[in-house]
C-alpha positions in Angstrom: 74.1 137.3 99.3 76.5 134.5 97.9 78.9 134.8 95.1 76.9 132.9 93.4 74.0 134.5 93.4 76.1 138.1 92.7 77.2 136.0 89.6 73.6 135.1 88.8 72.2 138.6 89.4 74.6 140.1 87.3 74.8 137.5 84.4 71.1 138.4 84.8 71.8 141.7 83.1 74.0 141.2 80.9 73.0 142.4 77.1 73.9 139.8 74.5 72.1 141.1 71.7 74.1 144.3 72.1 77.7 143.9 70.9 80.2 145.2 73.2 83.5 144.9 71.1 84.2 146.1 67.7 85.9 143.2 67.4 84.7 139.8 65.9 84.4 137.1 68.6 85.7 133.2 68.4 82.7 131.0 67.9 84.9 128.2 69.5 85.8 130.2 72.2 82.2 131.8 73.2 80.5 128.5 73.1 83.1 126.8 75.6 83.3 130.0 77.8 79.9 132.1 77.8 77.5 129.2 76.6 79.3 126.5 78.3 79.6 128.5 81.7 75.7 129.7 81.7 74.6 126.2 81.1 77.0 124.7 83.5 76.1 127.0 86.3 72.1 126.5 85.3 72.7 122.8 85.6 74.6 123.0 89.2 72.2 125.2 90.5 69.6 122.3 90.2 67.8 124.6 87.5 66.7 126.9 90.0 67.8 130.2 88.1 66.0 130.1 84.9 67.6 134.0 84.0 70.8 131.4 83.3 69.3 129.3 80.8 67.2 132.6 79.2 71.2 134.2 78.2 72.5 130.7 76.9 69.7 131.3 74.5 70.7 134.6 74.1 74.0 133.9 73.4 73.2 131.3 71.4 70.4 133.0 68.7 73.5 135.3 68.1 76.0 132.6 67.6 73.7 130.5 65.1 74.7 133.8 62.5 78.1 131.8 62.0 76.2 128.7 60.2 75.5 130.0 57.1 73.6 128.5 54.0 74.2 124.4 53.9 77.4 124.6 56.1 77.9 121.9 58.9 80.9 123.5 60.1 80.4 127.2 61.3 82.6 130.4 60.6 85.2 130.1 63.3 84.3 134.4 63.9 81.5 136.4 64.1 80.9 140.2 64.4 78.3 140.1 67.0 77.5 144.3 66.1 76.2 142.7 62.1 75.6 139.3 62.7 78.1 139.0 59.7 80.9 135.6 60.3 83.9 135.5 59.3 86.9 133.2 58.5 89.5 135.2 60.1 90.3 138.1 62.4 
């Protein structure tokens, strides 16, 4: 098996809507690194591994918690754990 497919495999299992930190996460920072990579790496790989695109969305449901009421700019945090943003760590 390639690295690439050890990547996919275990991107595959991976648990987004399960927060691993007690922290609060960067919205900037998770859309450029997590959503950005899965959709990059879905993309390259000719859209052959749809378990990529499936945790983007994942990944994505969550982060759409830091738009909140008529905002067009979201909460630059989130606490993935409530779903609650915030301004600041």
């Amino acid at each position: 098996m390639d690295l690439f497919q050890e990547a996919v495999n275990f991107s595959s299992n991976i648990d987004f809507s399960i927060s691993q930190t007690p922290d609060t996460v960067s919205v900037f920072e998770t859309s450029i690194r997590y959503l950005g990579g899965l959709l990059s790496a879905y993309e390259l790989s000719d859209n052959q591994y749809p378990a990529l695109l499936a945790k983007a969305k994942q990944v994505a449901d969550k982060m759409a918690f830091a738009w909140v009421g008529d905002n067009v700019v979201p909460f630059g945090f989130i606490d993935f754990a409530s779903n609650s943003p915030t301004r600041a760590t």
